[in-house]
C-alpha positions in Angstrom: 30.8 93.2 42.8 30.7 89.3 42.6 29.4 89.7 39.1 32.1 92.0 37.7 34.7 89.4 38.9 35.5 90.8 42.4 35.2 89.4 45.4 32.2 91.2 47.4 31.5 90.0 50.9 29.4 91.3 53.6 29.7 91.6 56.9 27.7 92.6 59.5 29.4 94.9 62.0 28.5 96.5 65.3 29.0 100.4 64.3 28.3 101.3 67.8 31.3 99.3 69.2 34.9 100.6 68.4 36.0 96.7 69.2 34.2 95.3 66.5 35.3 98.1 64.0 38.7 97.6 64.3 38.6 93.2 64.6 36.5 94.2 61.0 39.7 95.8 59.8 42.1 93.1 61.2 40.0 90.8 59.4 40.3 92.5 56.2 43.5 92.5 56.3 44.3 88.6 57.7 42.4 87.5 54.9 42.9 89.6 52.0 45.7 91.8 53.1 43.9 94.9 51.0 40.5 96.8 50.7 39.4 98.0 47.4 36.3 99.8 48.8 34.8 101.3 51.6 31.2 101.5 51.8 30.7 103.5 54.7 26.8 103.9 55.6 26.2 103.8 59.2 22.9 105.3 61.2 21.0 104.7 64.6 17.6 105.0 64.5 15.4 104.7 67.8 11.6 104.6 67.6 11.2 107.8 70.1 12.4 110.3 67.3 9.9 112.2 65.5 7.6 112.0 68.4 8.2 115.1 70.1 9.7 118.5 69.2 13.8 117.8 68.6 14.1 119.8 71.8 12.4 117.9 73.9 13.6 114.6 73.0 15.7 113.2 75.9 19.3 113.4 75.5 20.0 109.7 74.5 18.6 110.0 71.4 22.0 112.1 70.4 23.6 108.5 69.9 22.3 109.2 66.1 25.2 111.8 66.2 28.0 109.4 67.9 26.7 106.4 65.2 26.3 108.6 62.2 29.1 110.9 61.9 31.5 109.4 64.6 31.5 106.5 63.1 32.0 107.1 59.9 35.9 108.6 61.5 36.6 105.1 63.2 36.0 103.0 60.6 37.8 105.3 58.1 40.9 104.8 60.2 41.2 101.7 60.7 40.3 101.0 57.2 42.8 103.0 55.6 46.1 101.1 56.5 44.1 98.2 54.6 
């Protein structure tokens, strides 16, 4: 983005925490009052999945749903006023 003559930067952002999503957002738009682009790629991985039967994995391991689809909502929202 840097390259083309934008202004790319990356941050890194607790997906898992609704705090840090929206002080992200308040950021955004402190500093640059817009966002051009959302890249929204979020994911949990834990090192217990694939070890068992889906079925019998133990019912924490559904954060991948909560990080990986909710997620993907929250920071939509608070990134659209931007």
């Amino acid at each position: 983005m840097t390259e083309a003559g934008g202004q790319g930067i990356a941050v890194a952002c607790d997906m898992a925490d609704d705090g840090q999503i929206r002080a992200l957002f308040e950021q955004v738009r402190q500093d640059s009052g817009y966002l051009n682009i959302l890249v929204n790629n979020a994911a949990y991985l834990n090192e217990k999945m694939g070890l068992r039967p889906f079925w019998e994995a133990p019912p924490e391991l559904t954060n991948i749903i909560d990080v990986g689809l909710r997620r993907h909502h929250v920071a939509t929202y608070y990134a659209a006023p931007c």
